[in-house]
Every structure is written in C-alpha cells, then in structure tokens.
N, C-alpha and C positions, 0 to 999 in steps of 0.2 A: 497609449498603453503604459501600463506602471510598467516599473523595473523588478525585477524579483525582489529586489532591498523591501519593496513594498506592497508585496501581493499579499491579501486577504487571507487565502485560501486553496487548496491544491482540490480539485473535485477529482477522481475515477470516474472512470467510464469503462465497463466490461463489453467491449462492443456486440459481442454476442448479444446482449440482453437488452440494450438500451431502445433501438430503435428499429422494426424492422421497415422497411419501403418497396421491398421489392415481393411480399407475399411468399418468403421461403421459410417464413416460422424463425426466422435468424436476422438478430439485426446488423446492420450494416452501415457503411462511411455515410451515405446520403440519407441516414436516417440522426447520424448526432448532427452534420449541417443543417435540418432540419430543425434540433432543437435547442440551436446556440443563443438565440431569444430566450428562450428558458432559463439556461445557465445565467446569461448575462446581456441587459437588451432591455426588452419592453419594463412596465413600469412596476408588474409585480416576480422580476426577474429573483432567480435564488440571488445572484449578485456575489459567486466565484469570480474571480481573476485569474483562473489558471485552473488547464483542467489535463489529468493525464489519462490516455488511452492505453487500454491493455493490447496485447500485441494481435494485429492483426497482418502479418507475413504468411508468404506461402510457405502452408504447412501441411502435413496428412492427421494432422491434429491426434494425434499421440497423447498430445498434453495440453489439446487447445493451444496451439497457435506459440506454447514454448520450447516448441519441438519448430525450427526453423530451417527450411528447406530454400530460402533465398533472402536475403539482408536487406536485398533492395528493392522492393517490388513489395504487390497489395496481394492478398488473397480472393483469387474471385469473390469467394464468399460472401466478404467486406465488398468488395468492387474494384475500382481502379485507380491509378496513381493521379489520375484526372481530379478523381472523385475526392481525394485525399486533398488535393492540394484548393477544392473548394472549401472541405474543411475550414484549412489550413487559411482561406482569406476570408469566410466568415466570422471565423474566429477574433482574426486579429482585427477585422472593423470591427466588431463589436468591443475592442478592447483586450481581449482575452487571449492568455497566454497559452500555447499549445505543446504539452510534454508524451513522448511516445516512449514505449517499453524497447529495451535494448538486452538483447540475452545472451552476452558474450563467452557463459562457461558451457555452453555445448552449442548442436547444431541439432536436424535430426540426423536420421540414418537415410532417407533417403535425397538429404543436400548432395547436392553433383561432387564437393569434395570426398565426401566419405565413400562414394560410388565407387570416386575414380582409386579411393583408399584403397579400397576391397579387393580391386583388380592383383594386387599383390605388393612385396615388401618392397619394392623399384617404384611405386607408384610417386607421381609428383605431389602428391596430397596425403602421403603416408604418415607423412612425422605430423602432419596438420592434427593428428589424433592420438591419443595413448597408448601406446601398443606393449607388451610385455610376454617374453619368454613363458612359458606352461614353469612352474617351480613345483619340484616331487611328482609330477605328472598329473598337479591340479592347478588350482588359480593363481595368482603373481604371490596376494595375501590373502587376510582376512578381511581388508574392508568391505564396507556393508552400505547397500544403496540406501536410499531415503525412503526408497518404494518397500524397504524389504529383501533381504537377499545379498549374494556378492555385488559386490561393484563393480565385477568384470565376466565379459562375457564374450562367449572363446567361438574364433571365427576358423571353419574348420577348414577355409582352404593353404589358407597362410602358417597355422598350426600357434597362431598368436591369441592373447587376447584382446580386446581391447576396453578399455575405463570409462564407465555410465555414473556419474555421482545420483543420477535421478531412472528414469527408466531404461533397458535396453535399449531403445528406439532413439536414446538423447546422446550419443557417445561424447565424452567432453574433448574439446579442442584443445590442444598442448601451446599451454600460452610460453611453453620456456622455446616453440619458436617464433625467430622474429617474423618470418613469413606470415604466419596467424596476427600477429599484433597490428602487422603493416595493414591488413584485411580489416580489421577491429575497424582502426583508424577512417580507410578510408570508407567503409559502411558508414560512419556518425559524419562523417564529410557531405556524405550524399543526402544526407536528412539536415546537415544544418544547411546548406545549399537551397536545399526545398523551402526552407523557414521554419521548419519547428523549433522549438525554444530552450529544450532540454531535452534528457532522456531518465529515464528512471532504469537503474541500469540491476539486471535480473542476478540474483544466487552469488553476489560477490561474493560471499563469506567462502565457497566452492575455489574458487580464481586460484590460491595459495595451496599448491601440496609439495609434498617433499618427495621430488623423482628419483630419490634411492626407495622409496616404496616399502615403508618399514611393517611389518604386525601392526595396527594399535594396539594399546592394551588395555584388558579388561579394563570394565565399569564395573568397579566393587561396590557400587550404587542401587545397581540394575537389578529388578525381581523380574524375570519372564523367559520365553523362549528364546532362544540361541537364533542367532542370524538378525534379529531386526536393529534397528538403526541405532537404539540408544544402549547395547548389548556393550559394544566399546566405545572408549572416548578417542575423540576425534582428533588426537595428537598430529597426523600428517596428513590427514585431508582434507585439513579445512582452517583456514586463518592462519597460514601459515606467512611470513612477512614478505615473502617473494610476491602474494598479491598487492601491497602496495604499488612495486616497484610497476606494475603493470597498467594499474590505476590512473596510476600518475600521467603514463606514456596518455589515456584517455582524455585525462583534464586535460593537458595540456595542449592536445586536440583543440579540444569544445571551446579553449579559451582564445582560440585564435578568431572567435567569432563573438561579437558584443553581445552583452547579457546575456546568457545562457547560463545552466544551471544541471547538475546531475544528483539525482537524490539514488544511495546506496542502499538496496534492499540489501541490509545487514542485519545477520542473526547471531547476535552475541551466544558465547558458548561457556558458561560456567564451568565446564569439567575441563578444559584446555590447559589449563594453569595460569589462564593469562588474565588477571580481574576486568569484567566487566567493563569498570571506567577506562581500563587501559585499551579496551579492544574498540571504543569510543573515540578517546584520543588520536589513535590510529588510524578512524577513517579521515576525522579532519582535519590530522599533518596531511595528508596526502596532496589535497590541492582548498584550504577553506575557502578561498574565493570561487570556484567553481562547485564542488560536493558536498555532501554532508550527508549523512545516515538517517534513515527513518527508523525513529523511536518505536517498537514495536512493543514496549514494554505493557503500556496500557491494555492492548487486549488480551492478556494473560493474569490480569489481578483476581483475588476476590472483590466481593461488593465492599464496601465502607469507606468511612472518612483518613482512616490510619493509614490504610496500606495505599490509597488512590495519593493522600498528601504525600507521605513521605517518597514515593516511585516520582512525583513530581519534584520535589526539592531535593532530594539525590543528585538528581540528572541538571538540574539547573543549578547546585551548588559546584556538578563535576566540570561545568561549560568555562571553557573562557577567552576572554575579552574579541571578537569576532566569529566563535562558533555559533552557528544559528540553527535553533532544534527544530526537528521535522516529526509533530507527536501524529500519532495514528492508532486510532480506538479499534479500526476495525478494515477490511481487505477483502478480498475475490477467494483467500484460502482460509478466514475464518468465519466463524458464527456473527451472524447481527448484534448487535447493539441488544435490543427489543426483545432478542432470543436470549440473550445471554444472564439479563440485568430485569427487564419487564421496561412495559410502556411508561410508567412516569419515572423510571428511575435512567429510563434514555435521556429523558430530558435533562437532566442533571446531568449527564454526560456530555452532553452538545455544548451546556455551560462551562462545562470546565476545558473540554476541547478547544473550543473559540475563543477561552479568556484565556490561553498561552503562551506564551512569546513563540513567535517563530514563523514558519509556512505549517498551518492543521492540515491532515489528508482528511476528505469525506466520500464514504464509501456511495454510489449511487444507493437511490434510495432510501439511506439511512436519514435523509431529511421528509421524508414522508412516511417513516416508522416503520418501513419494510421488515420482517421477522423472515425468518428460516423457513422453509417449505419443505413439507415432509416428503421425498421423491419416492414413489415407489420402484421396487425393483427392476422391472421391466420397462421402465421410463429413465433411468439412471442412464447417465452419460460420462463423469466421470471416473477416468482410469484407477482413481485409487478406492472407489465405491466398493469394490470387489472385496476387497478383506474389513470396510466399514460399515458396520451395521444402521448408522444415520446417513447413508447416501453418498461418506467423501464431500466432497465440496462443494456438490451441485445446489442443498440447501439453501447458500448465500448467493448464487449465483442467477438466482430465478430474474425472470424478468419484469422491465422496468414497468411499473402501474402507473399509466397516467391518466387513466378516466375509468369509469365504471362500466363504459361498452365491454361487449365479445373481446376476452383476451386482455382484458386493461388498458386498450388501445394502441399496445406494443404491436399487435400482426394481425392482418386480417386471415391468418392459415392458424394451423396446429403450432403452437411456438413449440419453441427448441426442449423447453422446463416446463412443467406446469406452472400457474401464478398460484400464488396463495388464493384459499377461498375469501378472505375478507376482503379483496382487492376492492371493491365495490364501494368499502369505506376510507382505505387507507390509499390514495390517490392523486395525482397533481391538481387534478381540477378539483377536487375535494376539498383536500386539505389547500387551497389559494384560497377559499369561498371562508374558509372557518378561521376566523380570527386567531382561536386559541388552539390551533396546529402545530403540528411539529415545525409544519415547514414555514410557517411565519415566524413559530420561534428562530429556526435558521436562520432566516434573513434576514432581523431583527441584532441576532449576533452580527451579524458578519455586516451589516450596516457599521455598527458598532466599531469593528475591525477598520472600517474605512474612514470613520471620524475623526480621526486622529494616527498618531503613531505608535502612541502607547501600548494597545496591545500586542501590538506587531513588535516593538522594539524595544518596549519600556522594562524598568528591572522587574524581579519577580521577586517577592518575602512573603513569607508564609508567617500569620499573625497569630492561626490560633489552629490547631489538628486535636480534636478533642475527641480519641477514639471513646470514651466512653459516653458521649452525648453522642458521638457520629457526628462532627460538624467539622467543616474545613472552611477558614477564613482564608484569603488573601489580598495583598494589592500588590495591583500593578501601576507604577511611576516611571513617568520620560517627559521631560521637560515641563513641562505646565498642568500635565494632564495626571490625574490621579484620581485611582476608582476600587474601590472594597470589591470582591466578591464572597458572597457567604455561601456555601451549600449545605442544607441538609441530608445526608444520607441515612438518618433513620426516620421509621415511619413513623416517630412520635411528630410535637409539636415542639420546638426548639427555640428558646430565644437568642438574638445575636444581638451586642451591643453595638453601638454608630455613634459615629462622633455628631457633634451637632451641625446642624444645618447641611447637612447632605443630604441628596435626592438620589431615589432609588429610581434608576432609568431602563432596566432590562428585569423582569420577572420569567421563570420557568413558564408560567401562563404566558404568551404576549399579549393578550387582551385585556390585564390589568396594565392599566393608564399609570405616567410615573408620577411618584407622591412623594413629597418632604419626608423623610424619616424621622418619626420621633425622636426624643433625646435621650430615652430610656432604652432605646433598642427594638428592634422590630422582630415580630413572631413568625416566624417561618412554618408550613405545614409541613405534613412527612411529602420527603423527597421534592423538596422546593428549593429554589435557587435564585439569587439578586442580584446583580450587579448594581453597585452604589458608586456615585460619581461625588468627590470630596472636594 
C-alpha cells in the first residue's frame, strides 16, 4: 500500500447511495466491500488509492448520519462493526487506503451524553454542551444557525439554553472541556485501532468561538431577510484561534499511529477580518505532517480560463515548502460537476482536477458524469430541502448508476432518491465499454497520477492564463519528469504552442491515441484539454 506522501487520489463514498445489498433501497457497508474491485483491483479498475466514506454512525439521521448518537459503533442501516472491519481488509488487500468521517463540533440530541445533559444543571454530561443563562428574557445573543434562525435553543426544564451551530437536533459539544477533548481523542483511538487510515474531520471552521458570547455584528454586505446565516459576520463563532489549540490536541492523537492523515473540512470566511491565506496558513501550522485543509475553493468559481487559473496559482503561490493541497471540485453538499458546468466542460475539469499537486477529492459518480437529479417534493429527504426550492442536497446525492437494469443496479427495492432518467446511458458498465468516456478519461488521468511523482509532488507554473482566448497553460516539473497541460475553456477552436518534440499523452477524448506534437502548436477544440509530456 502507498503512503499518503503518494496517493493518487482521495475517492467519496456517500454510503447511502453507493451500494445497496441488503434490498432496503439504502446502501450499505457490504455493499462498498463489494465494490472495492471497482475502485482499485481488477484490470479496468478506476485505480483510486484511497477512498473516504461519509459517516455512517448511529444516528436518528437528523442530518444523515452528522447528527451522531454514538462515536463508536455502525448504524444498522450501514450494518455492523463486523461488516466495516471487511471493509476495512478488502480494502487494504487491494492496496487501498481507507478514510472515515469524524464530526467532533456536535453530537445529536439524542447521544446518551446530551440525554443525560437534559436531566439537569448537576448533570455529568452538562458542561459536555453549551449552555447559557436566558439574557433580557430571550436568547444568550444574536447568533444565527446555518439552518437559519438563532443558534440557540431554550430547554424549558433547566430554564437554560443550549448552542446548535447547525440544526436544533445537533447541539455543539463544549470543546473549552477537557472531558469532551479526552472523548474526541479516545473515539479516533478506537478507529485507528480498527485500521482505518485517516479521518476527514467534519465543520472544523465551528471548533473556535469565543465563550464570553458576544453580538456579532452586522453584515453591512448582506441584502435579505433578518435571521439567516450570512445576516452577521461571524466574528465569534467561527475561526476563532482557540480551534487550533484543539486541533492540534487531534493530530497529535492520529500521529502516534504510522501514516495516517486528517483532511480539514475548512471553510474559509472572508468577512472574519482574517484573509483568506491566513485562515489557510492556520490550518497547516497546526500539525502539516498529519492535516491539511480541503481546498473548497474550485466549486464556487465561474466557468473560464481567468478565474479557474488564477484560484489555482493564488493557492499554490500561498503554499509552502511541506504544505500539501487537498483540491476538491465537487462534494455530498454541492451541485455536480455536469450540473454545474455541462458534459464536455466536466471534462476539462477532471483535467485540471488530476493534473494538481496534492491528494484530488472525486465525488462518486463524478467519473461516470453523474448530474443533479431533479427530487420532487414528496420524494425529498433532505432536512434543509424545506426552505430549497431545488431539493437542498438531495440533487447530488442520488444514487450510484452502475449498469442500465431496474434502479442502475444500486437496489433491487425503491432506492432511497430517485436516479436520474439517463442512467441507462451514463453508467459503470457503460461508460468501461466506451473508450471515449468519462470514466476512461478518469482512469487514464489517474494512471497518469501513478507513473511518476510529478503530479503528485512536482512544482506547479502557470505559462500562459489567457482570459481572453479562455486558455490555461501549465507545467508541472519534479525531478526528470516534465509535462504541459493546455485547456481550452472556450467553445471556439484555440491554438496552443509546444515546444518541439513533445508528445501529447492524455487528450479530454481518451480514445485519441498519443501523437508527436507539431512544432507550430497544436489545435485544440472548444473545451478540450492535453496533457503534453516534454
């Protein structure tokens, strides 16, 4: 098994949707052991090295399974610790590295701690949560949950509040005690024990507030209604430096066990006062040999060459000398690729994704051109769908298409989501069969990823960002190896010049075979993309 230093690729896995085995319309643990061949294995494998699972704990699924009612244990749902730890040795014969979801700024509401919370202010599990006096005979402050709404929500036997940064049902855990930290700790003990590899660790940016509990203040930014999330800026609830200190207490953990790795769902906050690169910086003082932040920037761009280059060489001019970036186009809380951008301009996306430095995330599906699926209402499952007029989140969360039978071959029941109607076309067994696929382009990259170090490790310069052509040049160099990439982002016809005697090894098509590059340059179509080995 590689080392993180040299994994390819970080795959998702939404277990709900990926595989079901048991006939309840939901997939489950014996359903991704099941298709670890897939990932990585037989001979037309995607060929990930490392794949992370969304949280599967026992939950009353509030929030799908981020509402966490035990740290240590599987959700029937998913199955059993048994089931997991087959995973868990599937996996790792096949080579393949295995990272699970860790969600340390809340619990739910009905975790045994919070139960025993509720019992009253003497309770052993009291301080384990946020509690706050009634102030003028309403809430502590004005902050404002993510769902919408205060952020605290008042328990009427106790005559207290207590602090939800996400739903009512998720109350957040008071990391300023150490009793909660000691708990943190020995959860990620009990999982690297088992063998899994890392953890991807949930809403750090939440971890930090300021327990004198101030107002925020207005967003002189903000056009809309009073109460919702971006109404004030997040001056004490969020990024505050007291979450490093806690961080850290994590890595320090994780690192008492070989190769292991923690990727930070961080969401940088531009109205904080604290820039961007500095909230960056921040996550990789904390521990760079174990953590490091997913780049979340890419799925919030517009389309083109300008804004896609310059978010890329920002970030890898802010990097330095041992930070290693973690880019992510796409996730379980946003829109598809395909939805976002269109089918040929995914693919110029998957190019620029896989020719990055670092560990790339790929969302399931996004290697077989999965789009958004339009949920209707009465079908909708997500809690935040309610005030969403496109469904909330369920869209991207539909389930996984592997063949053109009943269901896409995800269930033999009613699945959980509907599939999209195309499933028929856009499929595992499908698109293995069709040369010029999305998903042989995937594997084509990520071969690529594996032939060397270069992409993985090598420097990154940007040669040529020509927003008015729409074309992004760049190479990546490390030690011997050195290779152009050119994309076209408009839908004209574009030429790109090359040095001489280079060969073009990777095409947006993978079904065109590689060819010498002329010495004049080569013509690129709309939304075509090259990798050129020098």
């Amino acid at each position: 098994m590689k080392t993180w230093a040299n994994v390819n690729a970080l795959y998702q896995i939404y277990p709900r949707s990926f595989k079901d085995t048991d006939g309840d319309g939901v997939g489950d643990l014996k359903g991704i052991a099941q298709q670890i061949e897939y990932l990585r294995g037989r001979h037309k494998a995607l060929g990930v090295d490392a794949v992370w699972i969304s949280p599967f704990y026992p939950s009353p699924m509030a929030d799908f399974g981020y509402d966490v009612s035990d740290y240590n244990n599987i959700h029937p749902l998913f199955g059993t610790l048994e089931e997991f730890k087959e995973v868990l040795d599937n996996a790792h014969d096949h080579g393949l590295k295995v990272v699970i979801d860790f969600v340390p700024n809340h619990t739910s509401d009905q975790h045994p701690w919070f139960q025993d919370a509720l019992k009253g202010r003497d309770s052993k599990y009291r301080d384990f949560y946020i509690w706050h006096d009634p102030k003028d005979g309403g809430v502590p402050n004005n902050w404002v949950s993510i769902f919408g709404g205060s952020m605290w929500e008042y328990d009427q036997k106790s005559g207290q509040y207590y602090c939800h940064t996400f739903l009512k049902e998720q109350p957040d855990l008071n990391w300023e005690n150490p009793a909660v930290r000691e708990e943190m700790k020995k959860s990620l003990e009990f999982w690297l024990d088992l063998g899994v590899d890392g953890f991807r660790v949930d809403a750090v940016s939440h971890l930090g507030k300021d327990y004198t509990f101030p107002d925020e203040p207005a967003n002189p930014n903000y056009i809309g209604p009073p109460g919702t999330y971006d109404s004030c800026i997040r001056k004490y609830s969020k990024l505050l430096p007291n979450m490093h200190d806690y961080l850290r207490e994590l890595t320090n953990t994780v690192e008492n066990y070989p190769d292991k790795i923690m990727f930070y769902e961080l969401m940088p906050d531009g109205e904080i006062g604290l820039s961007i690169n500095d909230q960056f910086y921040s996550m990789y003082d904390v521990n760079a040999r174990i953590g490091l932040p997913f780049n979340f920037g890419g799925m919030f761009l517009p389309w083109g060459a300008k804004p896609m280059g310059d978010y890329v060489r920002n970030f890898q001019d802010m990097l330095r000398t041992g930070d290693r970036p973690a880019y992510c186009f796409s996730n379980h809380d946003q829109s598809r690729i395909v939805s976002r951008f269109g089918r040929k301009q995914a693919r110029l996306i998957a190019m620029l994704l896989l020719t990055l430095p670092g560990i790339p995330a790929i969302y399931y599906g996004d290697e077989i051109a999965m789009e958004n699926v339009h949920i209707p209402p009465e079908k909708r499952q997500d809690p935040a769908s309610a005030e969403n007029p496109m469904g909330g989140r369920d869209p991207e969360r539909t389930p996984m298409q592997w063949n053109a039978k009943k269901h896409g071959g995800f269930t033999p029941a009613e699945p959980w989501l509907p599939l999209s109607k195309n499933y028929r076309r856009y499929n595992v067994e499908a698109q293995m069969k069709n040369k010029n696929s999305m998903y042989n382009l995937y594997r084509q990259l990520l071969t690529l990823r594996n032939k060397d170090e270069t992409m993985i490790k090598g420097d990154y310069q940007e040669i040529s960002n020509d927003g008015r052509r729409d074309v992004l040049v760049y190479e990546r160099r490390h030690a011997d190896g050195r290779y152009m990439v050119a994309l076209n982002f408009s839908r004209w016809y574009r030429t790109v010049k090359v040095p001489k005697n280079s060969e073009i090894i990777c095409f947006t098509a993978p079904s065109r075979k590689p060819v010498k590059a002329p010495v004049t340059g080569i013509v690129l179509g709309p939304y075509e993309g090259v990798v050129i080995a020098l």
